[in-house]
Every structure is written in structure tokens, then in C-alpha cells.
N, C-alpha and C positions, 0 to 999 in steps of 0.2 A: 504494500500500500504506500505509496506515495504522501505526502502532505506538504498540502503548498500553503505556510502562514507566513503570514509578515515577520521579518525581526522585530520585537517589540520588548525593550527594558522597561523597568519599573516607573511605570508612570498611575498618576493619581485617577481614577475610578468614580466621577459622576455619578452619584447616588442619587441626585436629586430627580429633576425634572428630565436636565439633557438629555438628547440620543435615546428615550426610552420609547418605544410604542407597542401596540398591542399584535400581536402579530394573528394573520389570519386564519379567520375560523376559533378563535380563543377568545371568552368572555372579556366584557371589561371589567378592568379592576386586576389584569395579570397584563401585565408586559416584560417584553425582554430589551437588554442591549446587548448586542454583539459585542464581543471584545477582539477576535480576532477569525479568521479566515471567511469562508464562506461556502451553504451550503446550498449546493441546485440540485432540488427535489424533482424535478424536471427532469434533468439529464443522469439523475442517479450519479453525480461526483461531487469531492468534497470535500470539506471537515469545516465545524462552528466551533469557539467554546462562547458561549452565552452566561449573564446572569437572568435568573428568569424570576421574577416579585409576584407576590399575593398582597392584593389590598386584603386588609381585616375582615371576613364574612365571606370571602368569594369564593365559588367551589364549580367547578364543572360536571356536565351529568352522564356525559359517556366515557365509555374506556377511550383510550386511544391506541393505534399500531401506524409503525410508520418500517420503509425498508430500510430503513440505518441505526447502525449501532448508537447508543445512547445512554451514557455515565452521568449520574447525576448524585450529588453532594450538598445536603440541606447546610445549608452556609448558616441562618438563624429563622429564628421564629419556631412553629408550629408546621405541619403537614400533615391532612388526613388522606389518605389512600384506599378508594374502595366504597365513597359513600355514594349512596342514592341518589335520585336525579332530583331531590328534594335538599338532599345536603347533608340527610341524616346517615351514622353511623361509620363504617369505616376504622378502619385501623392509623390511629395517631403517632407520630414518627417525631422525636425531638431534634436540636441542631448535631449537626457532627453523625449522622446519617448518611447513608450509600446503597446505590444501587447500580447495576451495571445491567443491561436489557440488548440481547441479541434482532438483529431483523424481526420483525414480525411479533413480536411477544405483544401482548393487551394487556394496561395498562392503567389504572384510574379507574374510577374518576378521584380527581382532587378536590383537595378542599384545606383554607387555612382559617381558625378561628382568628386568632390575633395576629395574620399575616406572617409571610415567611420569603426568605430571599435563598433560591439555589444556582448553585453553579453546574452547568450542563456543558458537557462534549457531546458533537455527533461528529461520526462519519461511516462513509461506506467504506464497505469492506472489499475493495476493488485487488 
């Protein structure tokens, strides 16, 4: 596998408002910023690493499956994993959490009571 990211040293991290948006098909109240590479779902090549936020209350109601690999690291806050299309129930996950998810695996639904911020890799497995 190849990967093509920018050289990028230690530079400071926009938490606020900047660079963030809600990416498509994903509720409001959850947006990502890229920090580096990029990924075309289109053409199946790639790699991302993203931070991906939960406003406080926000939860999504289906699972999700996508064809790329996909590591993710509860940076802080809260995560529910698995709750209803209501919001209820699901299995709760604190900061300092991991997950690593092959091709094809399902997925969610999420949900963060007092919000949560993760750090996501993807890439294809070319």
C-alpha cells in the first residue's frame, strides 16, 4: 500500500470553529477536519487521518459500512455505540478507546451524551 500525505510537523490544531464541516450524509451536530491526506470514495484510493466531534445529544440511527479500512481513537468525551434510531441504549465507551474495523464491517449507530472528539485513519487496502 502506498501513502501519499503531506510532510506535516507539529503544528497547532483549530478546535474551534475553523476548517470544520459536517461531512455528507452525517447528522448535524458531528463534523470532521481533515488533518492530512485524502480520501476518494469514488475511485477506491487513498488514506485520511480526520478529527471527527459530537455536539452534546447527537446520535445517528443506522449502522454504517464503508470499503476502507478504518482506526478510530476516542480522543475525549463520551461515545455510545449501538443505540437505536431513537438514541436509546447502546454500549458506552470512555476517552483513551480503540477500535480498528476491516472493509465492510457495520458499524453504529453512535451517539455522545456530553459530546466527544475522535481521531480517525482511513485507507484502502490497495
Amino acid at each position: 500500500m502506498t501513502i501519499d500525505k503531506e510532510h506535516l510537523e507539529f503544528f497547532p490544531v483549530d478546535m474551534g470553529s475553523e476548517g470544520w464541516h459536517t461531512p455528507p450524509g452525517y447528522p448535524a451536530g458531528i463534523e470532521q477536519k481533515i488533518l492530512a491526506g485524502h480520501l476518494d470514495e469514488e475511485g477506491k484510493i487513498g488514506n485520511r487521518t480526520r478529527l471527527l466531534r459530537f455536539a452534546p445529544g447527537v446520535y445517528t440511527t443506522a449502522p454504517f459500512v464503508h470499503d476502507y479500512w478504518e482506526e478510530v481513537y476516542l480522543v475525549e468525551g463520551d461515545l455510545t455505540v449501538g443505540n437505536d434510531a431513537e438514541g436509546r441504549g447502546g454500549e458506552s465507551f470512555a476517552p483513551h478507546t480503540y477500535a480498528c474495523r476491516p472493509p465492510g464491517a457495520y458499524h453504529g449507530p453512535f451517539k455522545s451524551e456530553g459530546g466527544c472528539v475522535l481521531l480517525e485513519i482511513h485507507y484502502y487496502d490497495i
